[in-house]
C-alpha positions in Angstrom: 53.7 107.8 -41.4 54.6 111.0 -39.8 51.3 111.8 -39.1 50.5 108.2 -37.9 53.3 108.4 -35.5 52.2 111.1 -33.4 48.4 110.4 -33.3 47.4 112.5 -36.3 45.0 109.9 -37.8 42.3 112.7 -38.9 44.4 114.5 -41.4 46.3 111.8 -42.5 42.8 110.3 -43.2 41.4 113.7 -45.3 44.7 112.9 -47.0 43.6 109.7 -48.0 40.0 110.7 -48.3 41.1 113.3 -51.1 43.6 110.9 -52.8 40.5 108.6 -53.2 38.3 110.8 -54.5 40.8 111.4 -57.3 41.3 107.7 -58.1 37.4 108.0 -58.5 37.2 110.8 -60.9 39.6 108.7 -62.7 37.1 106.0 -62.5 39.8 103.7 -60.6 36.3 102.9 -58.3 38.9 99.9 -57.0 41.4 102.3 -55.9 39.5 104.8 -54.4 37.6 102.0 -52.5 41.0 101.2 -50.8 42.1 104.2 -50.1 38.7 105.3 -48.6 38.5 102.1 -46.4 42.2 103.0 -44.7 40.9 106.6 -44.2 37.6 105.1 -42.6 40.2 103.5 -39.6 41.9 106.7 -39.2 39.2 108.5 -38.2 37.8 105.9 -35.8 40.9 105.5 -34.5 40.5 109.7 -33.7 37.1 108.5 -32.6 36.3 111.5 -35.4 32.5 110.2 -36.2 31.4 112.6 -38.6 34.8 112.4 -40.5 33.7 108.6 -40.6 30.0 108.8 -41.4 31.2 111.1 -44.2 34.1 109.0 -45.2 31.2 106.1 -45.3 29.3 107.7 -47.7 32.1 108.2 -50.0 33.0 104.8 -49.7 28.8 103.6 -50.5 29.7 105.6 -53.5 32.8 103.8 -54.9 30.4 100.5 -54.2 28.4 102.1 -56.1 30.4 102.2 -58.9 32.0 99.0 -59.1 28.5 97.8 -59.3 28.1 96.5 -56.0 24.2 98.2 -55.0 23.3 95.6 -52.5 26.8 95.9 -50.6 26.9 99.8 -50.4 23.1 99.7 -49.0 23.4 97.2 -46.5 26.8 99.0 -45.6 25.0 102.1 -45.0 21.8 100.7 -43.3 24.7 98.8 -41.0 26.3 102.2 -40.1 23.0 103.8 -39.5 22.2 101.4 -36.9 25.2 101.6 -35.0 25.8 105.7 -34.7 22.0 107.2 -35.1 22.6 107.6 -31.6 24.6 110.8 -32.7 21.9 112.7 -33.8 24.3 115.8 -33.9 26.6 114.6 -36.8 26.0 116.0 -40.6 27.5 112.9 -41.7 24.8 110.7 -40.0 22.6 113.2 -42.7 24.6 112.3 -45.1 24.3 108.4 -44.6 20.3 109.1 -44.8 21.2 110.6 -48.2 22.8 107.8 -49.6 20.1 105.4 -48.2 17.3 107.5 -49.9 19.3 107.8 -53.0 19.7 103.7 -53.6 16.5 103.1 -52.7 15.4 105.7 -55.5 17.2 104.1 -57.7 15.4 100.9 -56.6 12.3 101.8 -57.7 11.2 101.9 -53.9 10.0 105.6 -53.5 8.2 105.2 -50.3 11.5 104.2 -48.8 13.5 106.9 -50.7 11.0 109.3 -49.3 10.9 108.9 -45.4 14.9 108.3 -45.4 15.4 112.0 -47.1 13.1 113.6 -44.8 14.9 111.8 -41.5 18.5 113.9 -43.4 16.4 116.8 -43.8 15.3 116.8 -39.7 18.6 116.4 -39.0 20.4 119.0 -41.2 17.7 121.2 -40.1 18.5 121.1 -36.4 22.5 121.5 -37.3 21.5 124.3 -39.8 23.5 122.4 -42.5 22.6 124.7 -45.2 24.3 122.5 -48.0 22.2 119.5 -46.8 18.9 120.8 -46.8 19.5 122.0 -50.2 20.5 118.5 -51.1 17.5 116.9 -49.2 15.1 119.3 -50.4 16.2 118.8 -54.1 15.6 114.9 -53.9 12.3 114.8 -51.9 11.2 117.2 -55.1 12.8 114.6 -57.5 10.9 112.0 -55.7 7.3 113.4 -55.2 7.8 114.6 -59.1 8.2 110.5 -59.6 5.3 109.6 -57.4 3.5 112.6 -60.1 2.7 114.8 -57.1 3.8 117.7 -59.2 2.2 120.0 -56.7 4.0 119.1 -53.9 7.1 118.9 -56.2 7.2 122.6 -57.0 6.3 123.9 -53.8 9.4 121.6 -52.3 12.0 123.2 -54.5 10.7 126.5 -54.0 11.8 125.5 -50.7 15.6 126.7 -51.7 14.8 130.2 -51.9 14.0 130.4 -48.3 17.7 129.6 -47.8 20.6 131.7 -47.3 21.9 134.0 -49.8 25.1 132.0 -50.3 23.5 128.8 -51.3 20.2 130.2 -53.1 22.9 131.7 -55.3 25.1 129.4 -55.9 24.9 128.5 -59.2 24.5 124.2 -58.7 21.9 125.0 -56.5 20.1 128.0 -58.6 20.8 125.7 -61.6 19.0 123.0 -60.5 16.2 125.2 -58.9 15.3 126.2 -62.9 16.0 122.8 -64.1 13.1 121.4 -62.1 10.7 124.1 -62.3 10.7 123.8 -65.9 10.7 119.7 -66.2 7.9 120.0 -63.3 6.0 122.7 -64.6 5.7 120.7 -68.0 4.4 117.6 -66.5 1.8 119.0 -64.9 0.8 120.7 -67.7 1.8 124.3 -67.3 3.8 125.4 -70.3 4.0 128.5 -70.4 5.7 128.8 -66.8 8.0 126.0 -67.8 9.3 128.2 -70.5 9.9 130.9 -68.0 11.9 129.0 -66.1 14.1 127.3 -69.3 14.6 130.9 -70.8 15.9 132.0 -67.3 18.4 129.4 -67.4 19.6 129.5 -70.7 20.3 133.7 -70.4 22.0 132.9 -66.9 24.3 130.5 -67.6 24.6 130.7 -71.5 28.6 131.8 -71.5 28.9 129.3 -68.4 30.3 125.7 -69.5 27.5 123.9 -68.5 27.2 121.7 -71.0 23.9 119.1 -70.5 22.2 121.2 -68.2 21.9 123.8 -71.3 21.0 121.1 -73.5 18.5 119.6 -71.2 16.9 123.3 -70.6 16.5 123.8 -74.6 14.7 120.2 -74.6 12.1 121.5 -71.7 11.3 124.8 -74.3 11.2 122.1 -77.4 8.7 120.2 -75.6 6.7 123.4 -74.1 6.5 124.9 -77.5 5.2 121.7 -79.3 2.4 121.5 -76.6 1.2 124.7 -77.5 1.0 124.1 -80.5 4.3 126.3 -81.5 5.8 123.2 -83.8 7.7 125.5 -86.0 9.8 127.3 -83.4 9.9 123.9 -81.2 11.6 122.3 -84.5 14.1 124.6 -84.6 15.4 124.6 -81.4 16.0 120.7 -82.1 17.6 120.8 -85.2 19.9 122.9 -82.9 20.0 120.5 -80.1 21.3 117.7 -82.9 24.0 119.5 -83.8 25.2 120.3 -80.7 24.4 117.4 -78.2 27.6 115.4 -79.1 29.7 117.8 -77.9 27.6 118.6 -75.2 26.5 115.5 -73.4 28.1 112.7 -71.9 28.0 109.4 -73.2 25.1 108.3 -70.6 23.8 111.4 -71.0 22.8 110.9 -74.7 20.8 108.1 -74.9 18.2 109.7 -72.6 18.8 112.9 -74.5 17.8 111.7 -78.1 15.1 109.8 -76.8 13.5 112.8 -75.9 13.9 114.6 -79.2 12.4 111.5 -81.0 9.2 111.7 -78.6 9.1 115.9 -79.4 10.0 115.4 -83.0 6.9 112.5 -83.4 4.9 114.7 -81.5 5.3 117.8 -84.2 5.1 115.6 -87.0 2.1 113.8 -85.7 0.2 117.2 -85.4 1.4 118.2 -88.8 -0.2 114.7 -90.3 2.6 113.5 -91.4 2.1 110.2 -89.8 4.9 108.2 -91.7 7.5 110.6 -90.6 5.7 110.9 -87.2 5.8 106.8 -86.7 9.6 106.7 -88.2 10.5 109.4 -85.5 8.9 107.5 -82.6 9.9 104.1 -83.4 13.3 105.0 -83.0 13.2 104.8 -79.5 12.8 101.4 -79.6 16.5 100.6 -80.7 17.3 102.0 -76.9 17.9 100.3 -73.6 15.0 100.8 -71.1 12.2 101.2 -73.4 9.4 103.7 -72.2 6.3 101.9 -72.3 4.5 104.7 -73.5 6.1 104.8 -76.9 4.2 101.1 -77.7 1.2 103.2 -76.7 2.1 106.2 -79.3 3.1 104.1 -81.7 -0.4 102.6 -81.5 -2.2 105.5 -81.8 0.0 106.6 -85.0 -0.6 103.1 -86.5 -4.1 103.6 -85.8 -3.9 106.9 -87.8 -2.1 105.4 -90.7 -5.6 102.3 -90.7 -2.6 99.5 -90.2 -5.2 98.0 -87.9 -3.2 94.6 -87.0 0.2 96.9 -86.3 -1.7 99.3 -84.2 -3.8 96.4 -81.9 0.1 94.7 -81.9 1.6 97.2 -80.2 -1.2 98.4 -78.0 -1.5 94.8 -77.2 2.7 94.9 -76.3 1.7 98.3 -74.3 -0.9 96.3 -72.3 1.5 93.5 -71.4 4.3 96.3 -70.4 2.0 97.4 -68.1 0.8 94.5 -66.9 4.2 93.8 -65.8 5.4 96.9 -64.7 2.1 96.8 -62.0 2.9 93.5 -60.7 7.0 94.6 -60.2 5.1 97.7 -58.7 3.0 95.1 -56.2 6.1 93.4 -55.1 8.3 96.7 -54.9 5.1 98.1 -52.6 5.3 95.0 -50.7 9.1 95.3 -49.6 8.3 98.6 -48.8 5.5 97.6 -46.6 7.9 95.1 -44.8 10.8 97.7 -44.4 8.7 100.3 -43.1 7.3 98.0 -40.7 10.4 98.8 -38.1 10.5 102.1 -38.5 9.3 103.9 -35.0 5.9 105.7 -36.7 5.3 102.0 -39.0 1.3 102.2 -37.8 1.2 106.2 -39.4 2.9 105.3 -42.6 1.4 101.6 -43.0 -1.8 103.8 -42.9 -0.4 106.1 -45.1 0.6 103.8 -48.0 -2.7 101.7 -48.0 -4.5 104.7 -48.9 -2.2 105.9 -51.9 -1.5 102.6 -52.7 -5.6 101.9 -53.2 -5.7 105.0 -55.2 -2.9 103.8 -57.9 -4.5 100.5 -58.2 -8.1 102.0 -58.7 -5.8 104.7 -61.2 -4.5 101.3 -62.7 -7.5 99.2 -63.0 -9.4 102.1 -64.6 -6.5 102.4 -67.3 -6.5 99.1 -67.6 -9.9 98.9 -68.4 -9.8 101.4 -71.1 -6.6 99.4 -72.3 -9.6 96.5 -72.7 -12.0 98.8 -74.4 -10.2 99.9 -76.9 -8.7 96.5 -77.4 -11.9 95.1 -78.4 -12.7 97.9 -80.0 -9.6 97.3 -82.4 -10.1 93.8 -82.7 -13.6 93.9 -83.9 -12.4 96.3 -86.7 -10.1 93.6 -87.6 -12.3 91.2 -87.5 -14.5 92.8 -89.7 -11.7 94.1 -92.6 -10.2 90.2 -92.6 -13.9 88.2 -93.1 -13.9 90.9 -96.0 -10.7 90.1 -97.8 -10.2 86.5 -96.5 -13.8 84.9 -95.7 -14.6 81.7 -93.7 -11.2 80.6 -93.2 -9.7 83.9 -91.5 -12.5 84.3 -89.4 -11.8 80.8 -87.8 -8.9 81.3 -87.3 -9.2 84.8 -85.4 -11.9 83.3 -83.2 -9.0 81.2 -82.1 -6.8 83.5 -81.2 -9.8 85.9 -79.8 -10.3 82.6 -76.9 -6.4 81.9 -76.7 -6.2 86.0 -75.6 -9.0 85.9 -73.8 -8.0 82.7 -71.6 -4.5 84.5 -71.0 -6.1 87.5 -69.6 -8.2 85.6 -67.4 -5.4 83.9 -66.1 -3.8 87.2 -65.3 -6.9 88.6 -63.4 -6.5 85.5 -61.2 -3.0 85.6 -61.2 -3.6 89.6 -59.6 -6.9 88.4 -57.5 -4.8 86.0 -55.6 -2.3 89.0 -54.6 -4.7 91.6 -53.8 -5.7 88.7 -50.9 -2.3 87.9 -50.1 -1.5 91.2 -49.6 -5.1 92.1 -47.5 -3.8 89.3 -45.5 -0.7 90.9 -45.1 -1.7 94.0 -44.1 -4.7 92.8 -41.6 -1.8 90.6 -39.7 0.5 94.1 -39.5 -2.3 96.3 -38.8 -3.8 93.7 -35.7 -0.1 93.4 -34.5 0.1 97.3 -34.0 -3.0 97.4 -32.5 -2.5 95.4 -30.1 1.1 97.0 -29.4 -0.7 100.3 -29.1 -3.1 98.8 -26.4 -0.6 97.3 -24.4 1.9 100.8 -24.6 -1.6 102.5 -23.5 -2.2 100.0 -20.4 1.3 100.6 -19.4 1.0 104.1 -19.5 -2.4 104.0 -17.8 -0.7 101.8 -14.8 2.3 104.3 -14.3 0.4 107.2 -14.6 -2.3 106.1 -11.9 0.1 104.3 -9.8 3.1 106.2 -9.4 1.0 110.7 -8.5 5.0 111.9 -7.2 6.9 110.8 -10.2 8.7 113.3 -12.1 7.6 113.9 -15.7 11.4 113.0 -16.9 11.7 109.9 -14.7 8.0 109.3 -16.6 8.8 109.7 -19.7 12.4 107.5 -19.4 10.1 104.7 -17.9 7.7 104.7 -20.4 10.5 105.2 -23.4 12.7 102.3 -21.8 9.2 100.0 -22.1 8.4 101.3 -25.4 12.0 100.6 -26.5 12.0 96.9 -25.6 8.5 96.6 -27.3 10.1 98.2 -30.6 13.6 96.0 -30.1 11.0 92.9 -30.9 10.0 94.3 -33.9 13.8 94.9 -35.4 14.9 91.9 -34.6 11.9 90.3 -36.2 12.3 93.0 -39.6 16.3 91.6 -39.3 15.1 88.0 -39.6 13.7 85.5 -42.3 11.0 84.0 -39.6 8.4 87.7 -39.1 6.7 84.9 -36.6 9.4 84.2 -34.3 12.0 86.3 -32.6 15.4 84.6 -31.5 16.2 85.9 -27.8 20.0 85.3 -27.3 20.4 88.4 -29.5 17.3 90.2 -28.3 18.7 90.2 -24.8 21.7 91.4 -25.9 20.8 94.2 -27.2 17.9 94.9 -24.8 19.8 94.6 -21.8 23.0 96.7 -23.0 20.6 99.2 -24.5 19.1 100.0 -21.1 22.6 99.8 -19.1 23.9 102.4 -21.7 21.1 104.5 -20.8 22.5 104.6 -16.9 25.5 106.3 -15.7 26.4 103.0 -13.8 26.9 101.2 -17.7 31.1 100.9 -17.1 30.2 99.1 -13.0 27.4 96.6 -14.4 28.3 93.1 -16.4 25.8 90.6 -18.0 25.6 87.0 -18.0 22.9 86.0 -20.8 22.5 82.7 -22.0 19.0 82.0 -23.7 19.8 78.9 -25.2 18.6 79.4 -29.0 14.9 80.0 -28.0 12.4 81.5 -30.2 9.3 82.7 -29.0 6.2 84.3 -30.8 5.5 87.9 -30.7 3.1 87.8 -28.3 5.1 85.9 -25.6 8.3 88.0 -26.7 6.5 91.3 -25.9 5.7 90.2 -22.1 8.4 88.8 -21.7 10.8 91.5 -22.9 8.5 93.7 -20.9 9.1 91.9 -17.6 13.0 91.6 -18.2 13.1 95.2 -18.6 11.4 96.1 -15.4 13.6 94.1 -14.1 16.9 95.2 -15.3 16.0 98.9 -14.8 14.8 97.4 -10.9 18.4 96.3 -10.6 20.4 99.3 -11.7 18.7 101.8 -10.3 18.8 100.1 -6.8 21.4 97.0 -6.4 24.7 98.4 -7.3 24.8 101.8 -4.7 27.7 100.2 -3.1 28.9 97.9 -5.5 31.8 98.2 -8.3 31.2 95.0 -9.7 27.9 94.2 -10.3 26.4 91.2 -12.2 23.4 91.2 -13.9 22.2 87.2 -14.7 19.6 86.2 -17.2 18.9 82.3 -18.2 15.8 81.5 -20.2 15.7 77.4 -21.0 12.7 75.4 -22.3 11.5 72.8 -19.7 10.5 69.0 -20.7 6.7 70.2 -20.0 6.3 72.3 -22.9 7.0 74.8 -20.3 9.3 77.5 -20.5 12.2 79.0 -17.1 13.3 82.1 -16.9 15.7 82.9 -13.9 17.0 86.7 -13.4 18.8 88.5 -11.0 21.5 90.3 -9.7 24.1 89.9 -7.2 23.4 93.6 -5.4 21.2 94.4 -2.6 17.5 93.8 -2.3 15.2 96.1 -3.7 12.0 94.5 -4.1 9.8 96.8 -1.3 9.3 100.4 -0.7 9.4 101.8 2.8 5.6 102.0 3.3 5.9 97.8 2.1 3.9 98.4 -1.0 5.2 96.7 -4.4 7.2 99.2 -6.9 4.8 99.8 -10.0 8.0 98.0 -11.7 6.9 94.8 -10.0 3.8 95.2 -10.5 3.6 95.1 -13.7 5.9 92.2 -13.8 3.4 90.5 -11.9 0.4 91.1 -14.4 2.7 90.1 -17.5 3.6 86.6 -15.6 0.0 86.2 -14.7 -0.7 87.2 -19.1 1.9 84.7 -19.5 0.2 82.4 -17.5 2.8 82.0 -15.6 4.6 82.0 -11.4 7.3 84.5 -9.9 9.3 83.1 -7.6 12.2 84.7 -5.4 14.7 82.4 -5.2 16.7 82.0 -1.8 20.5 82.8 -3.1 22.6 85.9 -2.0 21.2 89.3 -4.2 18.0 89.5 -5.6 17.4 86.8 -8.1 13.7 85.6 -9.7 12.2 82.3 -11.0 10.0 82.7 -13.8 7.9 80.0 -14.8 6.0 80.3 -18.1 4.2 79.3 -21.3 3.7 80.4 -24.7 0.8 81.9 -25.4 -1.2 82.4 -28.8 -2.1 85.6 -30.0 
């Protein structure tokens, strides 16, 4: 209270920061939630914004475990919005972190990806050393899940181009070897992935690491038994066994023993001891988030061990597994799509994700027609054992269930056919409604250029970013809303209009008056439109308020009984419409070609400051 008392918010806020953290390691996720939100006002109240954007992330954290994913992420994509103006805060890094992070753990890599990379620019420019090493670590973790192993290794090779104190630090050089082994074996290099393991285990073997150790010796099991080492890859997990109680964490173990069942099958299976080998495996079926691979090794062992109808069962569960993990692929892809589409560079990455996404399909539908193969393959063989032992009778009654399946897949190839369209559709609307936004940055740019020889290349550029903004203001509010066909101006204006004021040093001497009445206009319409009230705006505050403390800046837009649309804005300054030579500003110009796009009449209206009459209609696209 001490603290409070004389204005010492910030450290009375660590204080609370710290206490919550503690609550956490306790697992009292409630309690530390509290305690983090009070030390969130403290540091606003210190207007202390990297305390808060820190604080923030702590507090996505405790949401995170009380189970509330949805709240933390919308919390952090909130915050985001309202302080990535401060592009020189670590925190805002950190906030990118978190947003990556749940959208890993949503499946939704795409997402995860760009979001670590935008922490990664900025940590870079602040020379955050910590943070790169964070943001480099999960961009690795990432492109190992997307199975750009490559990409993966190089990335976290990427930490020993940092300084000595964090290269070294053991979390950091832990995790370093960790990777390099797990990445090394999936892309099939095994004898480097031992390398790595043995490093770690002589490093830190009188270190209480606990897991990591266990999780390095299950790398060298696994590299051993792919060369073909089975002996010495059995011993080192009959010494995992005993010790991975004691080692691991209860989440930990799950993941753990499912591991040495898949290693221990594998050695078996290459000893032909099938039984064993089909024992080992099929244990991992008595675990939470089952692999689907193991129905597809358990197959193949079944297979071995001629129990035909067992094996083309679970091949035939494998098939369906994937089947379903493709289509909650599709609709993961597709919210990814959507989410992306706000982003600044949308057009690049929309690009971007077609192509990879084509190739996984064509990846999918290839495996998928093997899956087929091999399913008739199976079938026919047990076809042919049951008319031996069972005659007539059997064979009816397969040919059955040969047209049952068969009219179930086919249903499932139109159930897919009919998204791939959807989706083409999808994408051809996106893709024509950048295009079109391209062409009409490119005309603006073409007009200001030409128009305007004397102009300054910063005056150009703030011009053409303030027009670019008001284009890219359309699309957020339309990503922020459930109608992508409509955008609702009241809060377009809003924001457009104080995002331009805040841009101008006159912000604190200029007022708005918006009232649009609940209108909702199409894309098409909204871009001109925002266009034209830009031009406008900027046209006031540059020029009406030299003299004037108070200014007002008025915008009305109301539907007229014609189908017809008004749109009156002004200001109450001085009137600025004509330079000295009596040309028209570029400004007004262009308002002049958007009215005329919008089919549309600009009127000056006869009132004290400089007020315009805007008379309009929707247009299609």
């Amino acid at each position: 209270m001490v603290a409070h008392k004389h204005g010492l918010n910030t450290p009375m806020g660590e204080y609370l920061q710290n206490c919550s953290f503690l609550s956490y390691l306790d697992s009292d996720y409630a309690k530390a939630l509290r305690l983090c939100k009070k030390a969130n006002q403290l540091f606003l109240k210190d207007e202390n914004y990297n305390s808060y954007l820190f604080s923030i992330t702590r507090e996505c954290m405790y949401l995170d475990g009380l189970s509330k994913y949805d709240e933390s992420l919308n919390l952090a994509l909130n915050t985001i919005k309202k302080y990535n103006k401060y592009t020189n805060l670590e925190g805002l890094g950190s906030l990118y972190i978190t947003i990556s992070e749940q959208y890993y753990y949503g499946h939704k890599l795409k997402n995860a990806l760009i979001n670590a990379k935008i922490a990664l620019t900025i940590f870079q420019k602040r020379k955050y050393y910590h943070g790169i090493a964070e943001c480099d670590t999960l961009i690795a973790v990432i492109l190992a899940d997307l199975e750009n192993y490559t990409e993966a290794i190089a990335r976290i090779k990427r930490l020993n181009d940092l300084p000595e104190e964090i290269r070294l630090n053991e979390t950091y050089y832990l995790r370093y070897l960790l990777y390099m082994a797990e990445f090394h074996i999936k892309s099939d290099k095994y004898k480097e992935a031992i390398h790595y393991a043995n490093t770690a285990i002589n490093k830190f073997k009188n270190l209480k690491l606990d897991y990591y150790i266990i999780e390095m010796q299950l790398c060298k099991a696994d590299a051993y038994q792919k060369l073909g080492r089975n002996s010495e890859a059995l011993k080192i997990i009959k010494f995992i066994e005993k010790n991975i109680y004691d080692f691991a964490s209860s989440e930990d173990i799950d993941p753990g023993l499912k591991y040495i069942n898949k290693i221990k099958s594998n050695i078996f299976y290459a000893q032909k001891k099938y039984e064993l080998a089909l024992e080992t495996i099929k244990k991992n079926l008595l675990f939470e988030n089952i692999n689907v691979e193991t129905y597809k090794e358990i197959s193949k062992i079944e297979f071995k061990l001629a129990k035909y109808k067992e094996a083309f069962e679970s091949l035939e569960m494998y098939n369906i597994k994937k089947i379903e993990q493709f289509k909650e692929n599709q609709k993961n892809n597709i919210d990814e799509l959507q989410e992306l589409y706000n982003n600044k560079d949308n057009e690049f990455q929309i690009q971007e994700l077609k192509l990879k996404k084509a190739k996984n399909e064509l990846l999918l539908i290839k495996e998928k027609n093997f899956s087929n193969k091999v399913i008739i393959i199976l079938t026919i063989s047990f076809i042919g054992i049951i008319l031996l032992i069972y005659g007539y009778r059997v064979k009816k009654k397969v040919g059955q269930i040969l047209k049952y399946k068969n009219g179930k897949l086919e249903d499932i190839n139109n159930l897919l056919s009919k998204s791939n369209k959807e989706k083409e559709v999808l994408l051809k609307e996106i893709h024509h409604r950048v295009k079109n936004n391209l062409q009409l940055v490119s005309s603006i740019l073409y007009i200001q250029a030409n128009d305007t020889p004397d102009i300054s290349v910063a005056e150009f550029l703030d011009e053409c970013q303030s027009r670019i903004s008001s284009i890219a203001l359309i699309h957020q509010n339309l990503y922020l809303s459930d109608d992508l066909d409509k955008v609702g101006f009241q809060k377009y204006l809003e924001v457009l209009a104080d995002s331009i004021i805040n841009t101008f040093s006159e912000k604190n001497r200029v007022s708005l008056k918006i009232n649009a009445n609940k209108t909702r206009l199409n894309i098409e319409t909204s871009i001109s439109l925002g266009l034209i009230i830009s031009e406008l705006i900027c046209n006031s505050i540059k020029h009406a308020f030299k003299n004037i403390d108070n200014g007002e800046i008025t915008i009305e837009l109301t539907k007229m009984s014609n189908d017809k649309y008004s749109l009156v804005i002004g200001d109450n300054g001085s009137n600025c419409e004509v330079k000295e030579n009596g040309s028209m500003s570029i400004g007004l110009e262009l308002v002049n070609l958007l009215v005329m796009q919008l089919k549309g009449t600009l009127l000056k209206m006869d009132k004290e400051g400089t007020y315009y009459e805007i008379v309009f209609e929707e247009v299609d696209a």
